[in-house]
C-alpha positions, 0 to 999 in steps of 0.5 A: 495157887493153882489155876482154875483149870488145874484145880478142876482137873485135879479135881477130876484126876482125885475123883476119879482115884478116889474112886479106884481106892473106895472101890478096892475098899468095898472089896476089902473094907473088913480085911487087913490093908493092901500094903501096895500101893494105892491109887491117890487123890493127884493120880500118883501111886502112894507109897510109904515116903510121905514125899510121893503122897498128894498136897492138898490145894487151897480151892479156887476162888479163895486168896488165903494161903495154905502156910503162915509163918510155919502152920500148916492148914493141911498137916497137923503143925503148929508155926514157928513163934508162939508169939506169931498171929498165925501159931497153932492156926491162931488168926489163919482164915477159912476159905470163906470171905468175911464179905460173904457173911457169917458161915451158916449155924448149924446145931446138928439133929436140931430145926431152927424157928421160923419168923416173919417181920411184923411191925419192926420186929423179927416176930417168932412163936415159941411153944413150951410143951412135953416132948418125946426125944428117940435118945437112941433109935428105939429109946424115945423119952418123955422130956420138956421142950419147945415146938416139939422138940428138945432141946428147942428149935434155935433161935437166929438174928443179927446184931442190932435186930428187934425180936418179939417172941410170943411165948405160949405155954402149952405144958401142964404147968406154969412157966416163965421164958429167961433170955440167957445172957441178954441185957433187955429191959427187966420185964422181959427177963423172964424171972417167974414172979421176981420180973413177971407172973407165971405164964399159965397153961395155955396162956401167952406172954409177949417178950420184945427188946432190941438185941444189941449184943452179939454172939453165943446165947440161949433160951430156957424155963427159968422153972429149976425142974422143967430146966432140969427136964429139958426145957432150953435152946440156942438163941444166936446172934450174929454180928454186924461185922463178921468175927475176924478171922471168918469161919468156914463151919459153924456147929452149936452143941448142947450138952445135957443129962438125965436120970432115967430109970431103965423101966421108965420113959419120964426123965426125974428131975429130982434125983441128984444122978444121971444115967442118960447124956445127950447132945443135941438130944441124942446120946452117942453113937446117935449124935450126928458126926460133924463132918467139915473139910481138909483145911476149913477154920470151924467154930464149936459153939459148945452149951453145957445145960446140965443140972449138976455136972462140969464137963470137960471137952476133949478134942482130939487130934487137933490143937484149938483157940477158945476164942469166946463164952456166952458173955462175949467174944474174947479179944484175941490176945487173951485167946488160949490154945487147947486140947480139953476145955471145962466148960462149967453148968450154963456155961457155953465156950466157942472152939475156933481151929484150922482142921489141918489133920484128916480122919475121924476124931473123937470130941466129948466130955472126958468123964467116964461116966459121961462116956456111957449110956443108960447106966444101970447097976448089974443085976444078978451075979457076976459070975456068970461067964460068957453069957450076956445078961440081955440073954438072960433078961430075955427068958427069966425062966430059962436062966443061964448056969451060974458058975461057982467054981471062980476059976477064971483068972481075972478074979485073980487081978483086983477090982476085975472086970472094970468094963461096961458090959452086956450092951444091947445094940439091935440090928434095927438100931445099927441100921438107923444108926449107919442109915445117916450120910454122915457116917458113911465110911467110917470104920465098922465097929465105930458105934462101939467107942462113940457113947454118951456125951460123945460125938465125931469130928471127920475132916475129909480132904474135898473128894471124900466130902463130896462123896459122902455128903453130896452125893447117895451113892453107896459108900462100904463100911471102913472105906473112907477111912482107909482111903484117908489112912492110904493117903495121910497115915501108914498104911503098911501097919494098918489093920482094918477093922472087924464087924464083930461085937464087944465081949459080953454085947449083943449086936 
């Protein structure tokens, strides 16, 4: 382990190199990469032989150690023995210390609800209420939520905490509040008429109970179409004594659907379809990156609120535990490593895993048609060529020419076109889009692969994570990933990417 005088110093060689690469990728962010070799992290030049390139250090202050038995915190590997506390990253800590308590929740693109302690309890007001969610910049819905938002703010106690919740229903329509998962006394289960009456509009209704439990819960209408309209939040409670091994991150996500039709704003929560799908009440590419870095342990805490569909969770580039479900933590020896989890309605699964492998990686539900956003059927013929439908939308009285004459030879291979087309991603969306810290550097066209259910995970060696979340500078499309690629891949085979649009999408 290095010194705290090394590591500063390495820390002031790898920003300065950094530096240099970042500057050579405003310069070229859209051009193919310079094979020469590039400035690194540790002040060498890199090149082709892994040997030379820079070794990611455990940061000062931190006793854990960067290899057990075989794994690797900063290269993807997976350890000697399947059978070792450490295979695949198994047990291997974070940087953090459990004494420093729980790593902070965090449920991107979502508040938490405030409370204060009033006579013993941990005292918070909760509003049902409509609600208008931006699913994309430009496409606010009408949905059901909670204080203003959808889905709601997250509630946060400790074990053994006593909460009052003070439910005060300023929706249209009666509701009822369900704690989802907790063992309290069964009037305030928040059943609608099995347990209590109907909480009217404008009305209240007080829940108390002492929490005993810990781990991954939520809160929701127990109302079958407000559920369907929206209407849940997470309800988090952490335990006494700090999950072994501790975590660095600790993201919470909640997956939902909707059906809306394109001429609508009003989510319908009869239908047995649905054509919108958000995270944390946005759909891709609006759902904000998870952004973590080189060698941290992070937990995943993932929500499926869906009216009717599984989904399978796909994590890429990276091998994770499934360490817990909203019941309760799993004990260790029955932990499961994956790549792809299906985590069924109601159902949430915790993800624990080192993030050994820089880059930005794709994590999201594997159905295709949760892969999608606004999915409509076509209108009008197919075989109108090289013309995008927005085009044709735009002016009804000036149409496109139909060509007839079926020439193209893709209607000589069946079933052609399979592809989503005629997309429509303004210049005021892609700026919102790109506006956020988050997403600083990535690759130039990665808003046209992140849709729907789907979001990003960026491991950032320490220099880049600083710069692009703790810092407002300037940071040119492509070029934190390029530095990664220069650093951790091949940059000889490397080719950058464009700023162009998808055939038959407008940007």
């Amino acid at each position: 382990m290095p010194s705290n005088e090394d590591r500063r110093q390495f820390l002031k060689v790898g920003s300065l190199a950094a530096a240099g690469g970042l500057l050579a990728g405003a310069a070229n962010a859209q051009s193919p990469m310079d094979p020469k070799p590039m400035p690194m992290s540790d002040g060498h030049a890199g090149h082709a032989n892994h040997s030379e390139k820079p070794h990611p250090q455990v940061p000062a202050g931190s006793d854990v150690k960067a290899e057990m038995d075989g794994f690797s915190r900063f290269k993807p590997s997976r350890g000697n023995d399947p059978d070792s506390d450490y295979y695949l990253g198994k047990l291997m800590p974070g940087f953090r210390s459990a004494a420093a308590g729980p790593a902070p929740f965090v449920a991107p693109d979502l508040e938490k609800l405030p409370w204060k302690m009033v006579r013993g309890a941990k005292e918070f007001h909760l509003v049902p209420m409509a609600v208008e969610r931006e699913f994309l910049p430009g496409y606010k819905m009408n949905v059901y939520g909670y204080n203003g938002s959808m889905p709601g703010p997250t509630i946060e106690v400790n074990q053994g905490d006593r909460v009052r919740i003070v439910v005060t229903n300023e929706l249209p329509e009666a509701t009822t509040t369900h704690w989802h998962g907790f063992e309290l006394p069964v009037q305030y289960d928040g059943s609608e008429t099995l347990t209590q009456n109907p909480i009217e509009p404008g009305k209240s209704f007080v829940y108390e109970f002492d929490v005993h439990e810990e781990g991954t819960f939520f809160y929701h209408a127990h109302v079958p179409m407000q559920e369907a309209f929206g209407s849940v939040g997470w309800f988090i409670v952490h335990p006494r004594k700090v999950f072994d091994p501790p975590v660095d991150r600790d993201f919470g996500l909640i997956f939902q659907n909707f059906f809306i039709e394109p001429t609508q704003t009003i989510a319908d929560s009869w239908r047995m379809d649905w054509n919108w799908h958000t995270i944390n009440g946005r759909s891709g590419p609006y759902t904000t990156p998870l952004v973590v870095k080189h060698g941290e342990r992070v937990r995943i805490r993932l929500l499926d609120f869906s009216p009717m569909q599984h989904h399978p969770i796909h994590l890429h580039g990276h091998t994770f535990w499934v360490t817990g479900h909203e019941g309760a933590r799993i004990p260790k020896s029955a932990w499961i490593p994956r790549n792809t989890e299906l985590v069924g309605i109601a159902q949430a699964s915790n993800f624990e895993f080192i993030a050994n492998n820089p880059g930005d990686w794709m994590f999201h539900c594997h159905m295709v048609h949760h892969m999608m956003n606004h999915m409509t059927r076509q209108v009008g013929p197919r075989i109108r060529k090289g013309v995008s439908v927005d085009r044709y939308l735009a002016n009804y009285s000036n149409r496109p020419r139909v060509d007839a004459t079926r020439d193209d030879p893709g209607f000589d291979t069946p079933g052609y076109p399979q592809e989503m087309k005629s997309m429509n991603m303004s210049d005021a969306m892609m700026d919102t889009i790109w506006s956020r810290r988050e997403v600083q550097g990535m690759r130039a066209m990665w808003p046209m692969s992140i849709m729907g259910l789907m979001t990003a995970l960026r491991v950032l060696p320490e220099d880049l994570y600083h710069k692009v979340i703790e810092t407002d500078e300037e940071i040119p499309k492509g070029s934190i990933f390029e530095e990664i690629v220069r650093r951790f891949g091949d940059p000889s085979t490397y080719q950058s990417g464009h700023n162009r649009g998808m055939h038959g999408m407008e940007m």
